[in-house]
N, C-alpha and C positions, 0 to 999 in steps of 0.2 A: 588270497585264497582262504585263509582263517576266516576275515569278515564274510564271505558268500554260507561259508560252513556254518558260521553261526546263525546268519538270515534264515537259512535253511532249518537249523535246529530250533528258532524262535518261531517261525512258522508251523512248523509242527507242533510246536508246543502252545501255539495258541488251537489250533486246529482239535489237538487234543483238548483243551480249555473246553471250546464251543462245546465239542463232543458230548464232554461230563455234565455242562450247562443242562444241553438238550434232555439227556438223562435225566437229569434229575428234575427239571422241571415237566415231561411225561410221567416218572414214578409220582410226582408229588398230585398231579391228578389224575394219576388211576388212584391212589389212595383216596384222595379225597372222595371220589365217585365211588370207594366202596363204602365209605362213610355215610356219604350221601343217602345211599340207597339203603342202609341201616337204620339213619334217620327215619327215613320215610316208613319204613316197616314199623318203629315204633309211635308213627304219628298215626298211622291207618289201625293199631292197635291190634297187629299182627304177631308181635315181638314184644313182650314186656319191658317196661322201662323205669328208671326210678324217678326219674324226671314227668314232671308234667307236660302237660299240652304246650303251654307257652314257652315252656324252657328248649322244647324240643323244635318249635318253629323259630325260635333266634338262635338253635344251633344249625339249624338246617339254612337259615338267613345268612347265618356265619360262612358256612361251608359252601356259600352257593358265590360267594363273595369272593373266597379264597381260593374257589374253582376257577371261576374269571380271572383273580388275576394272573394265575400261573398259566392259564392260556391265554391270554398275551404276553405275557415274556417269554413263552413256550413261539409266540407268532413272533417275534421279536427276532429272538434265535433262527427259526427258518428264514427269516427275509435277510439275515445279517450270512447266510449259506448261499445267499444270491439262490434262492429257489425255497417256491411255496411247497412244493409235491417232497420235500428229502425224506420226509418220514415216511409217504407210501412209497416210494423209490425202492426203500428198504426191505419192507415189508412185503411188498410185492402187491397190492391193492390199495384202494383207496378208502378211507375213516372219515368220520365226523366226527371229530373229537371235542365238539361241544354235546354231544349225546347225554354227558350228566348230568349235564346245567337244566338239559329240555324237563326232566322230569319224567 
């Protein structure tokens, strides 16, 4: 009985793992996508910036980079849930959660 108690307690605790995973791999690109769209306002020259034009498009290169890849390990996480939909599940609708990347 102790062994099944512990299965059960590792189990959770990986479940929990994933959980925090997903977490923070969805914070790390809403962040990023608010970045993003920071960027952009100061490439369109809407926003004042200290940076130049070119400085602003290799950070915007940068973030567009680092968008991707937390949305694949962000797909990673969902497919390792045995399901593509757990985020709109949750949520109650359905997202594109490449919508930063589009521009």
């Amino acid at each position: 009985m102790i062994y099944s108690g512990a299965s059960i307690y590792l189990m959770t605790m990986t479940d929990t793992t994933k959980l925090q995973a997903h977490d923070k791999a969805f914070a790390n690109m809403h962040q990023l996508s608010i970045e993003m769209a920071q960027t952009r306002l100061q490439l369109e020259g809407k926003v004042s910036s200290i940076f130049d034009e070119e400085q602003l498009q290799a950070t915007l290169d940068s973030q567009l980079r680092d968008f991707d890849a937390w949305n694949y390990i962000a797909t990673l996480i969902e497919k390792d849930y045995g399901k593509h939909s757990y985020v709109d599940e949750i949520l109650g609708y359905q997202r594109d959660y490449d919508f930063a990347a589009e521009g």
